[in-house]
C-alpha positions as CSV (number, residue, x, y, z in Angstrom):
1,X,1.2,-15.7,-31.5
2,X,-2.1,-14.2,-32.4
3,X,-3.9,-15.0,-29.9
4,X,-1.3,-13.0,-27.7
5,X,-0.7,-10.4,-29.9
6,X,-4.7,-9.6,-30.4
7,X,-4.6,-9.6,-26.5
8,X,-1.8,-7.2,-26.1
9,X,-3.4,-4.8,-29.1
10,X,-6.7,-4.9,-26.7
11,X,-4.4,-3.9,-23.9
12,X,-2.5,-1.2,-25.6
13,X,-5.9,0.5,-26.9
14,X,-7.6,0.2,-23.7
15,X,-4.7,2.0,-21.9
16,X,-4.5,4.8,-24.8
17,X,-8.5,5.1,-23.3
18,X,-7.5,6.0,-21.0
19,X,-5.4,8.3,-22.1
20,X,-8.0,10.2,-23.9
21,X,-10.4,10.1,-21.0
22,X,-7.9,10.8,-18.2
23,X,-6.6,13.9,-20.2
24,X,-8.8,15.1,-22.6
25,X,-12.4,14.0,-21.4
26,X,-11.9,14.2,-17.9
27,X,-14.3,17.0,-17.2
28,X,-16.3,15.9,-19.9
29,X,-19.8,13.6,-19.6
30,X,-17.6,10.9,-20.8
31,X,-15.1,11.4,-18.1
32,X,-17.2,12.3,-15.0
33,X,-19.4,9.2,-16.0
34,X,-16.5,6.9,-16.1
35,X,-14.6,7.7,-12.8
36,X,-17.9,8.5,-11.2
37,X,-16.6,11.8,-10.5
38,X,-18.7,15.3,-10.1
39,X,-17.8,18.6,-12.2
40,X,-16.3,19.9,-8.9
41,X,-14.2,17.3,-8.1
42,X,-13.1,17.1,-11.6
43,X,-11.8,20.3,-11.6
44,X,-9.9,19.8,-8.6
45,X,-8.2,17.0,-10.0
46,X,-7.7,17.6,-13.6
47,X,-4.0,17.9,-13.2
48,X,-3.5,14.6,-11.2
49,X,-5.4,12.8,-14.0
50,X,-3.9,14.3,-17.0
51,X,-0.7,13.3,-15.3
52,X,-2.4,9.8,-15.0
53,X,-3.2,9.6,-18.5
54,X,0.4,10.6,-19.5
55,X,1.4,7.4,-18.0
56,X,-1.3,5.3,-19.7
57,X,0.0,7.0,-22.7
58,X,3.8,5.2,-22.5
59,X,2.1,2.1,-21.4
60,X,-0.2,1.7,-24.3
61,X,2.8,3.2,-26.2
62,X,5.2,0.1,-24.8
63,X,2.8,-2.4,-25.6
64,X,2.2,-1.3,-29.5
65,X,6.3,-0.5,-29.2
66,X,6.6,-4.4,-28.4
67,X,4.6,-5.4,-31.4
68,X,5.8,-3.8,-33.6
69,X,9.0,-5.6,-32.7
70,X,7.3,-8.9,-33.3
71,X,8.7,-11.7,-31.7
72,X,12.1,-9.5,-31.0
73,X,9.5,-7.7,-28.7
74,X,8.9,-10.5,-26.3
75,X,11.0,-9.2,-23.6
76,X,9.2,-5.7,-24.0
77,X,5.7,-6.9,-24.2
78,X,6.5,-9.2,-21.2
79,X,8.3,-5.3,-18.7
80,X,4.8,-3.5,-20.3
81,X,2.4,-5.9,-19.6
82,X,4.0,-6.4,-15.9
83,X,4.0,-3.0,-15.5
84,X,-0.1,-2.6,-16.7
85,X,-0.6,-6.0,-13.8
86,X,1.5,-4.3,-11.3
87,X,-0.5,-0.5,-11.7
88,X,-4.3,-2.3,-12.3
89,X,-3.5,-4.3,-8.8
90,X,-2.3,-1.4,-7.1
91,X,-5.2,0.7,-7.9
92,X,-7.5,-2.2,-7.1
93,X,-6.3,-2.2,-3.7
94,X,-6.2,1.9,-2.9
95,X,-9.2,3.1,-5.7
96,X,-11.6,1.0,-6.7
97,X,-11.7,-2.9,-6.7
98,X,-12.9,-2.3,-10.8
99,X,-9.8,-1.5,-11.8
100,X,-8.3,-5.2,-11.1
101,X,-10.8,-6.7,-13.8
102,X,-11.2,-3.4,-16.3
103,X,-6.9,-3.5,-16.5
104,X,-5.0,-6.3,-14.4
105,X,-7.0,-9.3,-15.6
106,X,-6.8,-8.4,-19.3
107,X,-3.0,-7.5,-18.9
108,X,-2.8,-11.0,-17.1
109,X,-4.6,-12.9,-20.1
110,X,-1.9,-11.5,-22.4
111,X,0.9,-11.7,-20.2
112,X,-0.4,-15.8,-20.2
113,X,-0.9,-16.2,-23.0
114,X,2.7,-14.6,-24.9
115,X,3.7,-17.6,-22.6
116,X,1.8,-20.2,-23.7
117,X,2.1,-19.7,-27.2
């Protein structure tokens, strides 16, 4: 159970990263360096990407909602975590092949491991 939950805390602060970069940092150094983006096209799509952090937001929100819940949670972390597998393949097969190992795989590892133990 710790082993999953510690997993599924990684999960939830990595998506409430990318919260903060995806709406708040997003023209920023930080945020042009992490999406490989240029000031220009960081303008033009600071809307679309604050609307993409939003949604980062309620996973990361989900996940930490789950825990908090404790083993009443499971079903919860089990919906978040799908949802975090389902959105990092997704974007691995129309953005950038990064995102299956920076989200899906670490989603996966929890989603595993709640199993397991």
């Amino acid at each position: 159970m710790l082993i999953s939950s510690t997993l599924i805390a990684l999960v939830a602060l990595l998506h409430l990263y990318f919260l903060i970069l995806e709406m708040f940092l997003w023209e920023k150094p930080a945020g042009l360096k992490a999406f490989g983006n240029s000031p220009e096209r960081a303008a033009q799509t600071k809307v679309l990407a604050a609307n993409q952090g939003l949604y980062n937001g309620f996973l990361s929100a989900g996940l930490f909602w789950g825990l908090w819940q404790g083993a009443a949670g499971f079903d919860v972390k089990v919906f978040f975590l799908s949802c975090v597998v389902v959105a990092g393949v997704y974007g691995a097969m129309t953005a950038s092949k990064k995102i299956l190992y920076i989200q899906a795989m670490p989603a996966a590892a929890a989603l595993v491991m709640l199993f397991i133990i």
